[in-house]
C-alpha positions, 0 to 999 in steps of 0.5 A: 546133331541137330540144334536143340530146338529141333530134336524129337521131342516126345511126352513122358508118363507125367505129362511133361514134353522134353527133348526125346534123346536127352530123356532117353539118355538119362532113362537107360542110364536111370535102369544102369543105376538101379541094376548096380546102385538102386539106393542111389535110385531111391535118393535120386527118387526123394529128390525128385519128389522134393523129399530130400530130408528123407534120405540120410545126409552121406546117401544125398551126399554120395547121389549128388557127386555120383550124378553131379551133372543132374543136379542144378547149382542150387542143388535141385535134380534137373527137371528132365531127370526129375520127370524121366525118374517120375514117370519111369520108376515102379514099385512091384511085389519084386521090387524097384523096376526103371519102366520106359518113361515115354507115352507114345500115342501114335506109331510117329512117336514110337518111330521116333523113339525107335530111331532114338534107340538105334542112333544111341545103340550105333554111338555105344558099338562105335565107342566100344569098337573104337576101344577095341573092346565088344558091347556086353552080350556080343561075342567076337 
């Protein structure tokens, strides 16, 4: 994996540049929560909007050791969970959806996420082959 400083970084909806695999990671793990623990998405939402008073004291207690490593020691949502939440989390007429985060503006940036997704999808099918267990959705 490369040094830090020279992963892809791309723009997220909120204008924010960040380390384009770090975010990607967290936005498919964001949509994961929202499908199995949407109030836990809403919490996270509250801290990310520095509204954590707006959550009951058991949710923000159950968010924080649920996602321990997003939260900083001071007790703060890490800043890149924070802008992948913000610009990926939709209000519709049937409720919460997790969008794609990412602004691409030109095809290299869409490249770019394009070979974040195929890296991270041969990371999942590897984990689960080294398991001797199928990816959800795949037949033997």
């Amino acid at each position: 994996m490369p040094a830090d400083d020279e992963r892809p970084k791309l723009r997220l909806k909120n204008g924010s540049e960040v380390d384009a695999q770090i975010a990607y990671v967290r936005w498919r793990m964001l949509g994961a929560e929202q499908t199995t623990r949407p109030h836990l998405v809403e919490a996270l939402l509250a801290f990310a909007r520095g509204n954590p008073d707006s959550i009951s004291t058991e949710v923000a207690a159950e968010t924080k050791e649920r996602h321990s490593f997003w939260f900083t020691r001071d007790g703060a949502l890490e800043p890149i969970v924070r802008d992948v939440l913000l610009s990926a989390y939709r209000e519709t007429p049937d409720g919460v959806v997790i969008v794609n985060p990412f602004d691409l503006r030109t095809q290299q940036e869409a490249d770019t996420l394009s070979e974040i997704q195929r890296q991270d999808d041969l990371l999942i099918r590897r984990g689960f082959r080294d398991k001797g267990e199928q990816p959800p959705g795949q037949s033997r």
